[in-house]
N, C-alpha and C positions, 0 to 999 in steps of 0.2 A: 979825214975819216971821222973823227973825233965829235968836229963840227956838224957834219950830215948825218950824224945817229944821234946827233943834239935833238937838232930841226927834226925828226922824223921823231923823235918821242914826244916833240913840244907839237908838232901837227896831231898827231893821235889824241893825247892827252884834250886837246882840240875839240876833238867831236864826241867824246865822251866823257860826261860831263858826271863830276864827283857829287854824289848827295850824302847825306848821312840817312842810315834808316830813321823813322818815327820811334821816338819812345813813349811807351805807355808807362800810366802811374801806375805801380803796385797797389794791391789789394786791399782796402783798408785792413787792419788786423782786428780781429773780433773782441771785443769785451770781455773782460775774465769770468761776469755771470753766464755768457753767453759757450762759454766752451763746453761741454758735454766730458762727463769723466770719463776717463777711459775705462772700457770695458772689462768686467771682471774674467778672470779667466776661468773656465768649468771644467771639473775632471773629465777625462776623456769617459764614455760610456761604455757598459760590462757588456759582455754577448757577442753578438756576432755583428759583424764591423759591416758585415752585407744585409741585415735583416732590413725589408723595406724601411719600418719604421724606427729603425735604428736613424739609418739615411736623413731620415724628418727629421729627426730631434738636429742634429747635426746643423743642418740651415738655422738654427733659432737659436746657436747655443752662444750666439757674439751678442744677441738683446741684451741692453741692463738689467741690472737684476729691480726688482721694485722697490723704495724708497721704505724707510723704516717704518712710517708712520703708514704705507699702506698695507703691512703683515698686521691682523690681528691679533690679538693678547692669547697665550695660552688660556685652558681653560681651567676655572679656580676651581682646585679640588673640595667637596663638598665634607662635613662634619657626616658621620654615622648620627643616624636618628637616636637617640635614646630610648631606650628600652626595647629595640629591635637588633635582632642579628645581624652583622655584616656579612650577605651575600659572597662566598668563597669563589674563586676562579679555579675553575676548573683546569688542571693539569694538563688531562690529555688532550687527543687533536682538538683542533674547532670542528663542532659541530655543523654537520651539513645545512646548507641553509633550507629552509623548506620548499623553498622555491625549484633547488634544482634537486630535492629529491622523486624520485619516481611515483608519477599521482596514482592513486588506486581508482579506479572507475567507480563511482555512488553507482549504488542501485538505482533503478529506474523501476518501481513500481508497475507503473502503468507500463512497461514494455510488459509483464505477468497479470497484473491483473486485471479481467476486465468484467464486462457490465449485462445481463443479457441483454437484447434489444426489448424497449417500449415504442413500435410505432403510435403515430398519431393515429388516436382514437381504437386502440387495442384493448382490450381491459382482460380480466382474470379470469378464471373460470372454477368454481368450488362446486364441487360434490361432495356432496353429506349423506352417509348412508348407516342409519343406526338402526339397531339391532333391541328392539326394548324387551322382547319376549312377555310380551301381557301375560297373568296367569302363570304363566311357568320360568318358574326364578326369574321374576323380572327385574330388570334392569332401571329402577329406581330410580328419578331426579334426570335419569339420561337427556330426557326431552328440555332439560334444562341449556346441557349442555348444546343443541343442538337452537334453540333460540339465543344463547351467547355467538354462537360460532355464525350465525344467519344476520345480525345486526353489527355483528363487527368488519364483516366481509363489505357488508352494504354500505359501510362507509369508506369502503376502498373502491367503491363502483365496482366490483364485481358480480359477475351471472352468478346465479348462484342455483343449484339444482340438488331436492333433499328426496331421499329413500330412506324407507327403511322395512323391515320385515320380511325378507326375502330366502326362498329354500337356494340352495346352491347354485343348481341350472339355472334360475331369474335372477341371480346376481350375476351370474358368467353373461347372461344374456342381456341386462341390462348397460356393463361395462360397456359388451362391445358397441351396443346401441349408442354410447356416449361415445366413444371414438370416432365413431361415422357420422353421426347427426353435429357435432363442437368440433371435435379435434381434425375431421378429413374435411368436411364439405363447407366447415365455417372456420378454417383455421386462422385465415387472415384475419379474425375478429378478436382473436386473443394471442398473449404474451406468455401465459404458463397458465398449469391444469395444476390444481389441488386436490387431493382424494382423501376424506377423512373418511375411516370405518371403525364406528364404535360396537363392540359386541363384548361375548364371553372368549374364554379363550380354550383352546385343551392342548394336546401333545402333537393332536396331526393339525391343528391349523385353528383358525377364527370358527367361532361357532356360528352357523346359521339354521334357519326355520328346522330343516331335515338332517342338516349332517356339520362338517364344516370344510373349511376351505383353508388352500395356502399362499402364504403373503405372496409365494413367487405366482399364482396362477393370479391374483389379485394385477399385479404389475403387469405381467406377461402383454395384455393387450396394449400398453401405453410404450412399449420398448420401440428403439428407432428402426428396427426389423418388422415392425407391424403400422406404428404410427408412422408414413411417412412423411407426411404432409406437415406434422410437429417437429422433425428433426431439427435441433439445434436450438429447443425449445425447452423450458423445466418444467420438472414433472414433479409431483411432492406430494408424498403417502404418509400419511398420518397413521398411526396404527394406536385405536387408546381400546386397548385388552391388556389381560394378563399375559404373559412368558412362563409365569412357573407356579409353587407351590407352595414357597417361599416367601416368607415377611422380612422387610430388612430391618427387626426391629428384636432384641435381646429375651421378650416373655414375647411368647402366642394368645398377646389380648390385644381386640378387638373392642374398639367402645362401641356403643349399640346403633350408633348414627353414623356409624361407617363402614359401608360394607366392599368386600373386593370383589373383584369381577370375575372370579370361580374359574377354576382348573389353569389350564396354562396351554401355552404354544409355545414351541420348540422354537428356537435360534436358528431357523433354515439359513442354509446355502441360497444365498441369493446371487446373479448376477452384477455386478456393478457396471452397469449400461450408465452411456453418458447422458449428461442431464436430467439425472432423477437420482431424488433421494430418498431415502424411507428413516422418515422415523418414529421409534417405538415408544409407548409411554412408560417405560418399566426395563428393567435389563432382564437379561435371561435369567430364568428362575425364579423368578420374582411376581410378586402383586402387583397391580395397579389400584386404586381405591378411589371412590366418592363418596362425597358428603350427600347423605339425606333427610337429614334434619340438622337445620342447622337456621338462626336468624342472620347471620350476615351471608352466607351463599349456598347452594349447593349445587352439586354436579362432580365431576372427576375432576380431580387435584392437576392433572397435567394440560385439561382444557381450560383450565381456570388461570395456572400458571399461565398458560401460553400467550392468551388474551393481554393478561394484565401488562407483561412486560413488553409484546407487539406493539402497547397502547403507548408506553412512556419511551418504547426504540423505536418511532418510527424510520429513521435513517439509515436504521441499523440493516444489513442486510442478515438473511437466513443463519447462516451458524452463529452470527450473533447475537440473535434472538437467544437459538435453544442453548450457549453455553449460559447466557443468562436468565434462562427458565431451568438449567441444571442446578445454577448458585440457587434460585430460589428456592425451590424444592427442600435441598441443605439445608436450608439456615432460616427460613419462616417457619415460626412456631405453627402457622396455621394447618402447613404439610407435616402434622405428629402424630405419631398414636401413642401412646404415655410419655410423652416427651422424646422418644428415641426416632430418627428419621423412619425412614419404613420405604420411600420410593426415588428411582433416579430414572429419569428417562433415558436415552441414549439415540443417537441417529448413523445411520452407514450413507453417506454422499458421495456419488460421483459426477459431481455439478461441475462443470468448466470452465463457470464463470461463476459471478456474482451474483446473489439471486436477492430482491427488494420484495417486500411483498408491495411496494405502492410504487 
């Protein structure tokens, strides 16, 4: 038995034949510059252990930290300037940054203001209607006035169309004559209508040939209930009369080369229609005055003002003109009568826009 469980382990052993496995050589071991320190350990993070970006920091937090020489130097605290204050910190919160304080909206101008229209090849249109009364209290040097006002115009290329001496009914009828002939049947030719009436003045209105008249029957034909054809167009009434009875001046002297323009017109109730203004050479009560002798100009103080400053504002539009023909008025000695002011003009607009005279 012995024997034959020999032979049958030495047959087996036989055909199955003993190897040793292969051995591989280990790994060389790395160099000691070559090891990488081991990584610093970093406090666990505050908050919430789920917040996404919590999570992120987490994947990054086994990196090395950077080398000493790649952390920049603090920064070197600087000396106070001499003979200036050191700057205090402020105790309370920090201040909002301005960035994320609430912006306030600018203005925007031009969303308010705007311009009338100037089509191409429009021009002006000036009416001049003075009142000289030849012979009976006339109206001195006026004619002056009315060749300043005809040469300044003309050099804005404006029409320009002059009266003067009219009884009541021929100025009502004249007016509307100009509404219809310029402002309905030729309106597309002009940009805005100008209306100066120089005369005397009383209590019911402008004085003319027979009686007189009032500023609102004056305007009445040019309003956008009559004009229609001008709507949206400006309208601008010059009024150089007296208001009142009144000198704005402390004695009731008069030097001999300056006469006013006698009695006065009432401060009517006027509409304020849009796009027309009216304005007065004089406030209520008051005089208005011209020069009639005189070597450096004469004519009315407030067509002389008007001029001069239209000439050096061209840019300027309309109330810019007259608040700067109201400073003139004040403060040039040439508008005095014993040195004390004596006249201020004053205007009521209800313009919509911006009115240029050029």
């Amino acid at each position: 038995m012995h024997s034959s469980l020999g032979r049958i382990d030495s047959d087996f052993i036989s055909f199955i034949p003993f190897r040793d496995p292969p051995r591989r050589a280990p790994p060389p071991l790395p160099a000691d510059d070559d090891i990488p320190p081991p990584p610093v350990p970093r406090k666990p993070l505050q908050g919430d252990q789920h917040h996404p970006f919590h999570q992120v920091l987490q994947q990054y937090q086994h990196l090395p930290l950077p080398a000493d020489d790649d952390i920049p130097p603090p920064p070197v605290p600087r000396k106070p300037l001499q003979g200036r204050p050191t700057p205090s910190v402020p105790s309370g919160p920090p201040a909002v940054p301005t960035s994320s304080r609430p912006s306030q909206p600018k203005p925007q101008p031009q969303k308010f203001l705007h311009t009338y229209d100037k089509l191409a090849g429009q021009r002006g249109l000036l009416l001049v209607i003075n009142f000289k009364f030849a012979g009976q209290n006339e109206r001195t040097a006026s004619e002056e006035d009315v060749r300043k006002l005809h040469t300044f115009f003309s050099e804005l290329d404006y029409d320009i169309v002059c009266q003067s001496d009219m009884t009541t009914n021929e100025l009502k009828r004249s007016l509307e004559k100009i509404r219809y002939e310029y402002l309905t049947r030729q309106s597309h030719k002009y940009h805005c209508f100008i209306c100066v009436i120089m005369s005397h003045g009383s209590e019911l209105g402008i004085a003319t040939q027979d009686g007189t008249i009032k500023v609102d029957d004056l305007v009445r034909p040019f309003r956008n209930d009559n004009a229609f054809s001008f709507i949206g167009k400006p309208k601008i009434f010059i009024i150089q009369a007296c208001r009142g009875g009144r000198s704005q001046v402390k004695e009731q002297y008069i030097e001999p080369n300056i006469i006013n323009e006698a009695d006065s017109t009432v401060c009517a109730r006027l509409p304020t229609d849009a796009d027309i203004i009216k304005i007065f050479a004089t406030t209520p009560g008051y005089y208005s005055y011209r020069k009639v002798d005189s070597t450096s100009w004469r004519g009315a103080w407030f067509i002389q003002a008007f001029i001069a400053v239209a000439r050096e504002l061209p840019k300027s539009h309309i109330q810019e003109i007259l608040t700067a023909v109201t400073h003139e008025l004040a403060i040039n000695p040439e508008y005095e009568i014993d040195g004390e002011k004596c006249q201020l003009p004053m205007f009521e607009a209800a313009l919509s826009k911006l009115f240029y005279l050029k």
